[in-house]
Structures are given as C-alpha cells and as structure tokens.
C-alpha positions, 0 to 999 in steps of 0.5 A, spaced: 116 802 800 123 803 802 128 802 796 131 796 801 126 792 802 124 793 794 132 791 792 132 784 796 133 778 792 126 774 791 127 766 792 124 761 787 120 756 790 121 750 784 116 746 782 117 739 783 120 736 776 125 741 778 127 738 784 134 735 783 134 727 786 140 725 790 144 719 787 148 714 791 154 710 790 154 703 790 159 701 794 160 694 792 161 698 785 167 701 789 169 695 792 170 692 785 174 698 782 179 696 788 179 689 787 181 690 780 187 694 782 189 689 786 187 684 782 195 685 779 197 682 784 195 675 780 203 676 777 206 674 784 204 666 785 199 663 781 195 662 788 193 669 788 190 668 780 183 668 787 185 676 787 181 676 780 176 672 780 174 675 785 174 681 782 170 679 775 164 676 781 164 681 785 164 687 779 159 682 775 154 683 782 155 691 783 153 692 774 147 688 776 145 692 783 146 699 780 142 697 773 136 693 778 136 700 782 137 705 776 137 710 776 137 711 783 144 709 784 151 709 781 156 707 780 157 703 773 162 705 770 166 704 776 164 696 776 165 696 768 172 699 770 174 694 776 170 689 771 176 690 765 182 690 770 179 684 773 180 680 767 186 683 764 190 681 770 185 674 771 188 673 763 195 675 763 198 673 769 197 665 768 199 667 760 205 669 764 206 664 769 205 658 763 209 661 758 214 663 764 215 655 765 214 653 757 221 657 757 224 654 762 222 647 760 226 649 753 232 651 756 232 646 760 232 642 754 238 645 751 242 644 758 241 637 759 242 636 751 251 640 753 252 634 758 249 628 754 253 630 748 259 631 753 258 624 755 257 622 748 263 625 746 268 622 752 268 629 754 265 627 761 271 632 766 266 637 762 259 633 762 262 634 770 262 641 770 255 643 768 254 639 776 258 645 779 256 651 782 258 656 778 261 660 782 267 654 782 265 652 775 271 651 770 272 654 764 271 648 758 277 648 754 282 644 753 285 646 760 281 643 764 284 637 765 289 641 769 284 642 775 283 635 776 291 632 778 291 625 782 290 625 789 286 632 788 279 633 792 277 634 784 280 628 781 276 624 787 269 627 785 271 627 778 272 619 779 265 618 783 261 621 778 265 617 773 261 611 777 255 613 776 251 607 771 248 611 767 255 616 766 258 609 765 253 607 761 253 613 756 261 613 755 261 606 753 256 607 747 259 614 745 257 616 738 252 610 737 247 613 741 243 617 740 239 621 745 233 625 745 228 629 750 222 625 751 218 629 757 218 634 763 216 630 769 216 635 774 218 643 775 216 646 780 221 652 785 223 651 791 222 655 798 229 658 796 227 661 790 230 655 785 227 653 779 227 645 779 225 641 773 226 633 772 227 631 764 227 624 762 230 623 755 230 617 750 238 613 749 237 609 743 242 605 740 243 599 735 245 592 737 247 586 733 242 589 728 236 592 733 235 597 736 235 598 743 232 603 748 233 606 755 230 612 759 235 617 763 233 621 768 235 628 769 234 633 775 236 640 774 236 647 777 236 653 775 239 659 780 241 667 780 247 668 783 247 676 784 253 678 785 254 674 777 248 678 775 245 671 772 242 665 772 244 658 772 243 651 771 246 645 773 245 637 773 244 635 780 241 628 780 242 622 774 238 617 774 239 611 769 234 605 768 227 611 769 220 609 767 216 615 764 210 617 767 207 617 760 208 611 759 204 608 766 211 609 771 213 613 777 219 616 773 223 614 777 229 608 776 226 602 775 229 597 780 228 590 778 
C-alpha cells in the first residue's frame, strides 16, 4: 500500500459517554445579571427603589429554572450574581436616602434653634437675616444695624416682620421662654431641587407661678448656591399659635 495512504490521520468515532452535551444559557439569568447592574439606579429617587426588587424576583426565578433544569442549563452564577447586586443596591439606597434625611432634619434643628435664640435675645434684625438669600445675607456683627437706616426698603421689611404675632410674641418673652424642637412634620424637595423641612417647636414659659406653653411653627429651605459653592438654609414661613400633628392637629395655625 502507498506511503500516502498508510500516513493519513485515522478519526476516532467515540463512544456515546464521550460525546460532550450542549448547555445553554438562561437568558432570565442573564436578564437578572443586567437588572442587578441597573439596580444602582435606586440612589437616584426613592421611586426607583422597583429597579431592585425586580431584580431579587427576577433573579430568584432564573436560580430555580436553571436548578429544575440542571444540568442542561446555565447560568446560576450569573442569577447569583444579579441576586447579590440586586439586594446591596435594594439595602443600601433607602439606608442613604433615610439617613440622608435624618441629617437634614438635624440641621434644620440647629437652624431653627439660631433664629429662636435671636429673638429670644432681642437680636431680631439678626433673627432677620436667616429669612434672606444668601447671596444679600448680611454678615451678623454689630454693624448690622447700619444696613437697616430709616425710609430704607430694608428697614420696611425689617419692620413687617417685627409684626408678625409670633415674632412679637417671641421678643416680649425674652429670656423667660424656653424653646424646644418638638416634631418634623413635613420634608420633602421640591421640583427645583429645594429641600423644605416644616419643624414645630415647644415655647414654654412661667406665669403667675404656671407654666404655660405654645406651638411655633417653622418652614424652612435648604439650597446650593453654586457660584458660593454651598448650601443654605433659610426661614421662609413663621407661623404661631400651630397644632402638631402628633398631638391630633393639622400643624397648621390654630384659628379660634
């Protein structure tokens, strides 16, 4: 027989052990790895927290199709993937958000409490100030009062607000009242990208031997000013006289 034809390469036909399966992919196990991804978009709004609940479903039924159809199809580590994604995004963004708005809350707090004790202190031109925009806020020293000169646009505004009741109120107590924060009865932003917060706090003061107490009501906003490369607060609402929603009002001013 020709050298040729001895020398070509003889094909092993195997045996039926040997023949290797085809395996394929779950696609929902793909689909869950991709929602997992995505899942990260939870941090945007709270709105968005669907993205990975979705996801933990979605991944849960591919673990049990690709385990009911083992070993035929992959694709579990893919769905264990998008499984861990899914919650750590799902976990984390409402932990943000709430601790987000816990922080707001207490600086809030600390705001409100600056203009309470302004007032308290019959510093009200200052107490004043914290109701500006920051860009026209003046610095508080002792040269403040030069900003606010007779016939002035400042002075007039400085005047209306000296007529609000509970301004009025505030200044005639003095150092006999004693305010604390009582609840946070709204907080939400606004279209603008404002964060508003609506604080009620506890005026307590004695009188004749009793001890007598109201409500004040505070709305405040927080803001960037980027060409300041900050934020702000500010007092843009004072209302006197409220009812807290805690104790059964709307924490709105009470009218008689």
């Amino acid at each position: 027989m020709p050298q040729a034809f001895t020398d070509r390469p003889r094909f092993h036909t195997p045996e039926e052990p040997d023949v290797v399966e085809y395996r394929a992919i779950s696609g929902l196990a793909v689909t869950a790895l991709g929602l997992g991804l995505a899942a990260s978009i939870a941090f945007s709004s709270p709105v968005a927290w669907i993205f990975p609940l979705i996801g933990v479903v979605v991944s849960l039924i591919a673990l049990g199709r690709v385990e009911h159809h083992a070993p035929a199809l992959l694709g579990r580590k893919a769905a264990l993937a998008g499984l861990a994604l899914s919650l750590l995004f799902g976990v984390a963004a409402p932990t943000s958000w709430l601790v987000y708005r816990w922080e707001l809350r207490n600086e809030a707090r600390r705001f409100g409490a600056f203009w309470f004790d302004f007032l308290l202190n019959n510093e009200p031109h200052k107490a004043f100030q914290l109701a500006e925009s920051p860009q026209s806020r003046q610095p508080l020293d002792d040269a403040i009062w030069e900003f606010y000169p007779k016939g002035s646009e400042s002075r007039d505004r400085l005047e209306r607000f000296l007529r609000e009741p509970a301004v009025r109120t505030l200044l005639a107590l003095g150092k006999r009242a004693m305010v604390r924060y009582y609840d946070t009865e709204r907080q939400y932003r606004d279209p603008s990208g404002r964060e508003m917060v609506y604080q009620t706090y506890a005026v307590t003061f004695s009188s004749q031997r009793e001890s007598t107490s109201f409500f004040v009501g505070l709305e405040m906003d927080r803001f960037r000013v980027p060409a300041m490369g900050r934020a702000y607060w500010r007092v843009i609402n004072v209302s006197g006289g409220v009812k807290p929603t805690a104790l059964g009002g709307s924490g709105k001013p009470v009218i008689e």
